[in-house]
ZAPA-246200 format. One record per residue (C-alpha): residue in one letter; chain; x, y, z. Coordinates in steps of 0.1 Angstrom, whole numbers. Layout:
BEGIN
- type/mol/u/v/w
- A/A/X/Y/Z
...
This chain:
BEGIN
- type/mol/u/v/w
- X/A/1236/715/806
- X/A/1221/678/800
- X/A/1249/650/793
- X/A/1246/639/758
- X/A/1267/607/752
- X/A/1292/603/722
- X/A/1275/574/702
- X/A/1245/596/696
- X/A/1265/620/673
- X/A/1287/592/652
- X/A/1296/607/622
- X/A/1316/590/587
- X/A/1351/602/583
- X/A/1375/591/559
- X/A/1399/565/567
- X/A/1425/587/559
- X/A/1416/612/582
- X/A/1420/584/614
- X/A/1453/574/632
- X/A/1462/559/652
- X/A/1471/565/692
- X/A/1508/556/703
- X/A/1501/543/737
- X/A/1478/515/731
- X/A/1485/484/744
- X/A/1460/461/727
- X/A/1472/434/708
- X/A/1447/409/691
- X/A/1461/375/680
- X/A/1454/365/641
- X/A/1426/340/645
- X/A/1407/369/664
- X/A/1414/396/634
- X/A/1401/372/612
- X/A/1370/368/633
- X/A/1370/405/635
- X/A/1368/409/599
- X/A/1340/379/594
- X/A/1320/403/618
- X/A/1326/431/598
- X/A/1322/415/567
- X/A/1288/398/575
- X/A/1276/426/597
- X/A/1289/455/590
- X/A/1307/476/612
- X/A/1279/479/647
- X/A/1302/502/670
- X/A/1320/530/662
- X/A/1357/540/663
- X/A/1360/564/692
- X/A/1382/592/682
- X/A/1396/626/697
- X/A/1396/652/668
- X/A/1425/667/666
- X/A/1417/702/648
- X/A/1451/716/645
- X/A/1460/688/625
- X/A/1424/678/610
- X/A/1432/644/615
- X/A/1404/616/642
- X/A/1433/597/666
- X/A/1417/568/675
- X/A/1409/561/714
- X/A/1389/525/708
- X/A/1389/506/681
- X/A/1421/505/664
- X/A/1414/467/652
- X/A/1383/473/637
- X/A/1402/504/618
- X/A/1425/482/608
- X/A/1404/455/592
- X/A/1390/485/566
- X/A/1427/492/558
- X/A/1438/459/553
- X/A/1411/449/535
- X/A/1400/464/502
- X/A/1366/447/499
- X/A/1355/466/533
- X/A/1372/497/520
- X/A/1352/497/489
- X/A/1325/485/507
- X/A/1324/514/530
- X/A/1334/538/502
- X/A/1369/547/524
- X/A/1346/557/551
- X/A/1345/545/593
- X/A/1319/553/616
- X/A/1334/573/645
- X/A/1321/592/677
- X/A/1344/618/692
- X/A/1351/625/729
- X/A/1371/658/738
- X/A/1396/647/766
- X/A/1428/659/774
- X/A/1454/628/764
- X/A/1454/613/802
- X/A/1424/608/801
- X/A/1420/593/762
- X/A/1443/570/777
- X/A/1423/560/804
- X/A/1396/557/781
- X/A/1417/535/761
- X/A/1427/509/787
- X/A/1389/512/801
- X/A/1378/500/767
- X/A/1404/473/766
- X/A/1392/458/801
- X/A/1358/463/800
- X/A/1357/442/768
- X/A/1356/410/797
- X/A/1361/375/788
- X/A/1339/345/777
- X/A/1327/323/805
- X/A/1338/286/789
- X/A/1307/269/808
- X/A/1283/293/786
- X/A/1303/292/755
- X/A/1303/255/756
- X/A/1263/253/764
- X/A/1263/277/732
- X/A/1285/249/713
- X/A/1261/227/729
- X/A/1230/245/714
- X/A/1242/253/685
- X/A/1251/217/673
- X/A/1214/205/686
- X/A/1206/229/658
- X/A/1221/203/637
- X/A/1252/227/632
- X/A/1285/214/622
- X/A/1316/212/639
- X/A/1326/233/607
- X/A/1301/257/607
- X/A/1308/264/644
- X/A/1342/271/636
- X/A/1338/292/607
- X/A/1311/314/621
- X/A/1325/314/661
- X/A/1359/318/647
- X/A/1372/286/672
- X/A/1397/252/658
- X/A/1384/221/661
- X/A/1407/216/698
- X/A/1384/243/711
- X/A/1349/230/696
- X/A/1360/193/711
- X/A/1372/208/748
- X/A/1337/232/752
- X/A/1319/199/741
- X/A/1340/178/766
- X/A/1328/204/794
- X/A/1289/201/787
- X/A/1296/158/792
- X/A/1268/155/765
- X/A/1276/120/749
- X/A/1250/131/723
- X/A/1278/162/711
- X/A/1305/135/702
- X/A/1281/110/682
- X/A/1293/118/650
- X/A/1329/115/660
- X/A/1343/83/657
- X/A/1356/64/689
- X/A/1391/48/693
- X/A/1404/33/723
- X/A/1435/49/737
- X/A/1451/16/752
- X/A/1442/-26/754
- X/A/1447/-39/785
- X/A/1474/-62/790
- X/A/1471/-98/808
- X/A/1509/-103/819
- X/A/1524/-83/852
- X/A/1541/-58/832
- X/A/1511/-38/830
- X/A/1512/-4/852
- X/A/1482/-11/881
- X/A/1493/23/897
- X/A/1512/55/899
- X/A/1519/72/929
- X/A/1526/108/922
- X/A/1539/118/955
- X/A/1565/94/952
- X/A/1571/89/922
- X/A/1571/50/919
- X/A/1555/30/898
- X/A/1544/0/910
- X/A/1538/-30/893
């Protein structure tokens, strides 16, 4: 028989027919939900919940994608959006392994490498983008935008930040010349 994968077969079930697993141990911080439902909102939803159907209780549990479940709970505009209904694909595994699926998922999401994320920062404001914009639509504080700009050592990226100095040199001896770590001295 010729492997078919999951996502070719996703199908809409009801939100109320989806629960969720008890073992997953995926947590996603606020700023990151929120992000999560800006994508959602302005793309729709572009994956789908992966689910084990659970026939003797007709109900989906969810394997992967428990945040972006919760985001159409949470929010009524997606609900209503989506008329109450999620995109899911359903895998047929024993609970071990929907567990392993689960924690596969999890780590195989990877991280952002900060030197490209800060050469997208980078592009993005040579696009004439804002600091603002950046953070509304990458979902990052200003603290981030500033240290992936500091990174790329592009004057050009702080130009429309205004300069302070952080100190005014002093002409008397009481000014620190040095600081020697290892021993802890100052020396004046």
């Amino acid at each position: 028989m010729e492997y078919r994968s999951p996502v070719y077969d996703v199908i809409a079930v009801p939100i109320e027919k989806i629960e969720a697993n008890t073992y997953n141990p995926n947590r996603v911080a606020p700023p990151e939900m929120k992000l999560l439902y800006d994508s959602i909102k302005e793309d729709g939803y572009t994956m789908p919940v992966v689910c084990y159907y659970d026939a003797e209780h007709d109900k989906y549990i969810i394997v992967d994608g428990f945040h972006r479940y919760r985001v159409m709970v949470e929010h009524r505009d997606i609900y209503e959006r989506e008329m109450g209904m999620l995109p899911v694909s359903v895998i047929d595994k024993p609970l071990d392994s929907r567990m392993a699926s689960t924690i596969r998922h999890n780590r195989a999401r990877g991280t952002h490498d900060v030197d490209l994320m800060s050469n997208i920062v980078s592009e993005l404001h040579e696009l004439g983008r804002s600091d603002a914009w950046i953070s509304r639509h990458l979902g990052m504080d200003a603290d981030e935008i500033l240290r992936l700009k500091q990174i790329t050592g592009l004057s050009a990226l702080f130009r429309d930040r205004p300069f302070g100095q952080a100190w005014v040199p002093g002409d008397d001896d009481e000014d620190i010349a040095c600081l020697d770590l290892a021993d802890e001295e100052q020396v004046r």
